[in-house]
C-alpha positions as CSV (number, residue, x, y, z in Angstrom):
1,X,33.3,61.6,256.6
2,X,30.5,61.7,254.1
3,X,29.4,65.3,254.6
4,X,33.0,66.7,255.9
5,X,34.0,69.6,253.8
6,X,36.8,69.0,251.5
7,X,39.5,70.8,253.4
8,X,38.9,68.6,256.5
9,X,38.7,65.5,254.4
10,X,42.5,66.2,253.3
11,X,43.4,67.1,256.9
12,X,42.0,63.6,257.9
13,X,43.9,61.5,255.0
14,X,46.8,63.6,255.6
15,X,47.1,61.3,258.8
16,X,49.2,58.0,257.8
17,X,46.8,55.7,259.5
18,X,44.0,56.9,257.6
19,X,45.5,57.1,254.4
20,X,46.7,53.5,255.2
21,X,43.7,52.2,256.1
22,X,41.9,53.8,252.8
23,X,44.6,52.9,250.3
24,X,43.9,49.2,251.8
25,X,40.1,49.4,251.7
26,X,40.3,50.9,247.9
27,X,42.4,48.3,246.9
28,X,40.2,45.3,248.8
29,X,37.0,47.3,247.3
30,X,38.4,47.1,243.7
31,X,39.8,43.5,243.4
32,X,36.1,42.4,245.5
33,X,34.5,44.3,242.2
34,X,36.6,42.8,239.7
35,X,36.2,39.5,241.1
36,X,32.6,39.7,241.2
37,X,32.7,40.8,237.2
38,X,35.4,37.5,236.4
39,X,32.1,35.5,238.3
40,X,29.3,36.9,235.8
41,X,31.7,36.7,232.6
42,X,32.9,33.2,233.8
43,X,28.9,32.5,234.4
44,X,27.3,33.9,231.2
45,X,30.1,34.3,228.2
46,X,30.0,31.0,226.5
47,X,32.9,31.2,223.9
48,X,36.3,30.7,225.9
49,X,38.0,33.2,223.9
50,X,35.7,36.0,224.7
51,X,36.5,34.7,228.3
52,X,39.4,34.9,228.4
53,X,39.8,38.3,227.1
54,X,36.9,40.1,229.3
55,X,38.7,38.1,232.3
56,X,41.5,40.5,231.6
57,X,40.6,43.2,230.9
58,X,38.1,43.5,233.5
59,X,41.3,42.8,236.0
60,X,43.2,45.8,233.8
61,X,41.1,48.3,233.8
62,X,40.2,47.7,237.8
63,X,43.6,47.3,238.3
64,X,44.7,51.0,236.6
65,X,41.9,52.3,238.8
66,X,43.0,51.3,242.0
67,X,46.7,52.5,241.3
68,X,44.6,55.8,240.5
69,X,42.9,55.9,243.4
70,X,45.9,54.8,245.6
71,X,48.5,57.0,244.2
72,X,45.7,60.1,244.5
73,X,46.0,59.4,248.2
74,X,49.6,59.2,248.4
75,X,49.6,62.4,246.5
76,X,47.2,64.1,249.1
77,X,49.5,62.5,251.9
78,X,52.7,63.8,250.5
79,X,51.2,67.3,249.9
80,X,52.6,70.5,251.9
């Protein structure tokens, strides 16, 4: 669906397998990510503190996006 208009990109997630299916990739997509960030931090910050707290938020902010991005295609699912 890369170069499918917009309207015909909400027809498609308007199915509930496909919305499924993306909602699950997002949310495997975002936690892969902030995993592979709690890797580099755990790697190269030195001071545990710092750790600790980058660990975290890293997790929160990918975390608030996936909700984003989930609930934005359970919006475009339960849309007229």
């Amino acid at each position: 669906m890369p170069y499918a208009p917009y309207e015909q990109t909400v027809v498609w997630l308007k199915s509930p397998v496909n919305s499924t299916a993306i909602s699950a990739w997002v949310m495997v997509a975002f936690y892969h990510a902030a995993m592979g960030l709690q890797v580099v931090i755990e790697d190269y910050v030195s001071h545990e503190g710092r750790k600790i707290i980058l660990i975290w938020l890293v997790n929160a902010v990918f975390f608030m996006l996936a909700l984003s991005a989930v609930l934005s295609i359970i919006r475009i699912l339960l849309a007229g």
